[in-house]
C-alpha positions as CSV (number, residue, x, y, z in Angstrom):
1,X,94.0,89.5,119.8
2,X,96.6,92.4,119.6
3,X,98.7,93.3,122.6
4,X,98.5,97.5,123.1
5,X,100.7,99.3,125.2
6,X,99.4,103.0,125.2
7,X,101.9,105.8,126.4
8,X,101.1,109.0,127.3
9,X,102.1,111.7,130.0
10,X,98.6,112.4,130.9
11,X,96.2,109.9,133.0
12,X,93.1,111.0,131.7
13,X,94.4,110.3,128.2
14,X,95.8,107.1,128.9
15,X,92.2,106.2,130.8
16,X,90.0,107.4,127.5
17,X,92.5,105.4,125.3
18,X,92.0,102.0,127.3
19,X,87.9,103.1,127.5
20,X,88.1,103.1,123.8
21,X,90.6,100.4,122.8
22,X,88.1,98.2,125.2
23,X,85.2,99.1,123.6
24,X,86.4,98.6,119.9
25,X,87.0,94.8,121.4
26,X,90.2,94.8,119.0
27,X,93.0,94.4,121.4
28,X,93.5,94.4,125.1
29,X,95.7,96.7,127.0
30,X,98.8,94.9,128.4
31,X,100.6,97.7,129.6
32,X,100.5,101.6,130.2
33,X,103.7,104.1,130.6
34,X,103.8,107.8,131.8
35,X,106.7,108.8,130.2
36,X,109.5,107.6,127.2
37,X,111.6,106.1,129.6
38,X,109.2,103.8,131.2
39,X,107.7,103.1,127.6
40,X,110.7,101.7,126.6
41,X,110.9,99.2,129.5
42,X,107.5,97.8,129.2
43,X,107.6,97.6,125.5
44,X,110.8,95.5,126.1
45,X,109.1,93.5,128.9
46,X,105.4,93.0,126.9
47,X,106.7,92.9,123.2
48,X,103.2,94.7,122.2
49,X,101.9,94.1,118.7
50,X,100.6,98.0,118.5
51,X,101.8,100.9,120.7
52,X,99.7,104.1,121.2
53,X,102.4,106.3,121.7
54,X,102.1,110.3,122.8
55,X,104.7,112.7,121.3
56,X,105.2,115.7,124.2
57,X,106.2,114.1,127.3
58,X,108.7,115.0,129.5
59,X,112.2,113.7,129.6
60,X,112.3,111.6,126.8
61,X,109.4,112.4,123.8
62,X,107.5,110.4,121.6
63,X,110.0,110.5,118.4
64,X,112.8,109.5,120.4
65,X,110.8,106.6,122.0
66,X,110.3,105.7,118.2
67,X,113.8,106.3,117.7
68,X,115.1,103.9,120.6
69,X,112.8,101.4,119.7
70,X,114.6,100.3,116.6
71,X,118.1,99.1,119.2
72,X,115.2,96.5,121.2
73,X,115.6,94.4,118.0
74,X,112.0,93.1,118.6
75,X,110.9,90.6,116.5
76,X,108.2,91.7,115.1
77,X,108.8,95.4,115.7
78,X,105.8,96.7,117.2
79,X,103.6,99.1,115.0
80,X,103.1,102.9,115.9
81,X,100.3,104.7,115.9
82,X,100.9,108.1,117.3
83,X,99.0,110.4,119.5
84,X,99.2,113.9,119.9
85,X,97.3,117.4,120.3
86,X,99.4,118.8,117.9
87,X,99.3,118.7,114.0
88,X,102.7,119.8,113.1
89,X,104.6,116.4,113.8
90,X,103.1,114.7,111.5
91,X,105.9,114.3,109.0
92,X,108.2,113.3,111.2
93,X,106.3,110.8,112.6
94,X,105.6,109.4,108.9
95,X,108.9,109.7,108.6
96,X,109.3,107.0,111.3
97,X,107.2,104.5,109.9
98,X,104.0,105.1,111.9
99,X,100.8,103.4,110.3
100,X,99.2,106.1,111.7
101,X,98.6,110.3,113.1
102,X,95.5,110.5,115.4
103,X,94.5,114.1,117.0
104,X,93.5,114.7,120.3
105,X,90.5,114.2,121.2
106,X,90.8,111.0,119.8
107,X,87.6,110.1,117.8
108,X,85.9,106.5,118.4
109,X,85.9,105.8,114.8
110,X,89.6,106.8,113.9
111,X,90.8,104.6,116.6
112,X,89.4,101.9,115.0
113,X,90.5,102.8,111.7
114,X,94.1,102.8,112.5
115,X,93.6,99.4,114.8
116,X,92.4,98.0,111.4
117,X,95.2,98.8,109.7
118,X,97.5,97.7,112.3
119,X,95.5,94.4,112.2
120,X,95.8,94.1,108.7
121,X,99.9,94.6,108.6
122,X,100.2,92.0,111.3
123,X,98.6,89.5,109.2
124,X,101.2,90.2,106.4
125,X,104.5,90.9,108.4
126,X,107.1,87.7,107.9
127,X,108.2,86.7,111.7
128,X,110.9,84.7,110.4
129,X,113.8,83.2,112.5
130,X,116.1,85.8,112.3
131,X,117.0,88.1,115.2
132,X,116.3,91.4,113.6
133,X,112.3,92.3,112.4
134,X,112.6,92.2,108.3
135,X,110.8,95.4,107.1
136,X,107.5,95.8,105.9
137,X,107.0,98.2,102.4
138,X,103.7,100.9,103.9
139,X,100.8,100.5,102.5
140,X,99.8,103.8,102.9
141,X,101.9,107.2,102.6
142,X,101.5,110.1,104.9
143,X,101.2,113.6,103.0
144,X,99.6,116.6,104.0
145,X,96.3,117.6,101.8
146,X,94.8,121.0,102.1
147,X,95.8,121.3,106.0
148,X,94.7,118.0,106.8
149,X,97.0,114.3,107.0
150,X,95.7,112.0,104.6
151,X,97.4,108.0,104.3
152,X,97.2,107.7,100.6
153,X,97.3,104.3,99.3
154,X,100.5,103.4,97.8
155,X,98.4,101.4,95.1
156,X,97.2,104.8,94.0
157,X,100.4,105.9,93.3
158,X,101.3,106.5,89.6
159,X,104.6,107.5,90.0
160,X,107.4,109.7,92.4
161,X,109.3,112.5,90.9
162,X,111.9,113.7,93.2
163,X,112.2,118.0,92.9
164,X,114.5,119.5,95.0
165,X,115.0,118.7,98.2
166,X,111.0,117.1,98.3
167,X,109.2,114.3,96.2
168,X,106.6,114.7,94.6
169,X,103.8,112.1,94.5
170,X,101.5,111.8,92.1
171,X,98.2,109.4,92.1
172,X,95.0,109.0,91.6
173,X,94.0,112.2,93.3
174,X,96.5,114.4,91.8
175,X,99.8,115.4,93.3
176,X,101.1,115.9,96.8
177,X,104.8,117.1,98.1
178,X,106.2,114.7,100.7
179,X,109.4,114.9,102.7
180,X,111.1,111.5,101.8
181,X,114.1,110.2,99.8
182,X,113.9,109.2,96.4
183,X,116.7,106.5,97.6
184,X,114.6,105.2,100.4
185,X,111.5,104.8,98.5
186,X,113.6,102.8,96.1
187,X,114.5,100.3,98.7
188,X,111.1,99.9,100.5
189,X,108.9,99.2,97.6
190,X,111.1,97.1,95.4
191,X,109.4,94.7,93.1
192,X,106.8,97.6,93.6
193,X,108.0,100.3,91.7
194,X,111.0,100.8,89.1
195,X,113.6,103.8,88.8
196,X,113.3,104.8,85.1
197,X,115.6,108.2,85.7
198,X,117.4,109.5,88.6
199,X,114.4,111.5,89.5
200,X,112.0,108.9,88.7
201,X,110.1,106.0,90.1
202,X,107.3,104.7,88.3
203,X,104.5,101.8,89.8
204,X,105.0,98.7,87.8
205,X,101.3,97.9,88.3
206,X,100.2,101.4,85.9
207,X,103.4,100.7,83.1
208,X,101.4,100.6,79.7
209,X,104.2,100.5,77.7
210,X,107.6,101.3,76.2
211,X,108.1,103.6,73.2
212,X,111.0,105.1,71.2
213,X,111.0,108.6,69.6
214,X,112.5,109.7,66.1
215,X,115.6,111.3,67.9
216,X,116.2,108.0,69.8
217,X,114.7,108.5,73.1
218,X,112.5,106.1,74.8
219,X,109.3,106.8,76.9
220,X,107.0,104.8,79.2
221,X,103.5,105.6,79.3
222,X,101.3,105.1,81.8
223,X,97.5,103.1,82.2
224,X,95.1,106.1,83.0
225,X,96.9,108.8,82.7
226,X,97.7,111.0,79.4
227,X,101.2,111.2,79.9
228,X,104.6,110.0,79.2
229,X,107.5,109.7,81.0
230,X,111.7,109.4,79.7
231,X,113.7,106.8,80.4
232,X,117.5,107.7,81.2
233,X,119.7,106.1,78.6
234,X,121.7,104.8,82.1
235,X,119.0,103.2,83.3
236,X,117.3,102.5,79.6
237,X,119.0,98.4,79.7
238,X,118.0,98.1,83.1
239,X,114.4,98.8,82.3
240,X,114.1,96.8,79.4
241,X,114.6,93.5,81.1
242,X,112.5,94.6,83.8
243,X,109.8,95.1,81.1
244,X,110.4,92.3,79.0
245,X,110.5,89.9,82.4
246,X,106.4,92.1,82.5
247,X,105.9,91.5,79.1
248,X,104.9,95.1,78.3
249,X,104.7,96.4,74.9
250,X,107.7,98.0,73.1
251,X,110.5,96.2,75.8
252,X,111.2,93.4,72.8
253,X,112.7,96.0,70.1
């Protein structure tokens, strides 16, 4: 059973999210805190699995409770699933590694879409025996889609192409702009995806294979999708082992 800690300025919110995290059955409620202050101590003192955290409290907000959180050196860290009245944090909050963005009124059903998900990180997260929590890659990415925040699965994703001072994502769906580093994504889904050009990641799960042009240059196409993308001649050795290691087509010559 997961161990909640819900935080939130307001009573009546607090007393709708315990109604509701007791009627999903999915968790109990080991602690409550009115403010970021106090959420920091009981999250010290309870070491929750999940915390329900608001963002606009007095004193100390939500994002800097997230912020703090990271010095407790919890092992595991506990998962965030943020909620707020207000749409316009959402980035940032993604941006902070929460599984989850759940509006106010918080619906029945949502609440126990995002407990799912927590539940279902818990049971992949290494503990481990060392003193700081060893990340976890997201299985979902945040973006915003036609007004709305939508956790696209990172198995979707055919490829990130970084554009300015945004990414963009492409996937099964089409293509979405979301505020993270080309760098970071790098690091948190190694093994996952592989840099191909300095403004390219592409999901080793959708590599087709590996061709080379009359002028010399080399492409990688992609499984589904009618397009190919170039390789850098920088990274082009790089990417060959990689490939060859895959076995994919055109990573022998």
């Amino acid at each position: 059973m997961m161990k909640i800690v819900i935080v939130d300025d307001e009573e009546l919110a607090r007393a709708r999210l315990f109604a509701l995290v007791h009627e999903l059955g999915m968790g109990t409620v080991v602690a409550e805190a009115c403010n970021g202050r106090e959420a920091i101590q009981v999250i010290h003192a309870h070491q929750p699995h999940v915390v329900l955290l608001d963002i606009l409290m007095p004193g100390m907000n939500g994002m800097e409770v997230a912020d703090q959180l990271v010095n407790l050196n919890l092992n595991p860290a506990p998962i965030i699933i943020f909620t707020t009245a207000y749409s316009e944090h959402a980035v940032e909050a993604f941006e902070r590694q929460a599984i989850d963005y759940l509006l106010k009124p918080i619906r029945k059903e949502r609440l126990e879409q995002a407990l799912k998900r927590a539940y279902t990180l818990l049971q992949i997260q290494p503990l481990g025996d060392t003193d700081l929590p060893k990340p976890v890659a997201r299985t979902h990415i945040g973006a915003y889609i036609r007004g709305e925040i939508r956790l696209i699965p990172v198995q979707q994703v055919y490829y990130f192409l970084a554009s300015q001072k945004y990414v963009v994502m492409h996937w099964k769906q089409g293509e979405v702009l979301i505020s993270e580093a080309l760098k970071d994504l790098e690091e948190e889904f190694a093994g996952q995806f592989l840099r191909i050009h300095r403004a390219i990641l592409v999901a080793a799960r959708y590599i087709a294979s590996l061709s080379k042009t009359t002028t010399g240059r080399y492409y990688i196409k992609l499984k589904d999708l009618d397009k190919s993308l170039e390789v850098s001649r920088r990274l082009l050795p790089a990417v060959k082992r990689t490939l060859r290691d895959m076995r994919i087509p055109g990573s022998e010559k």
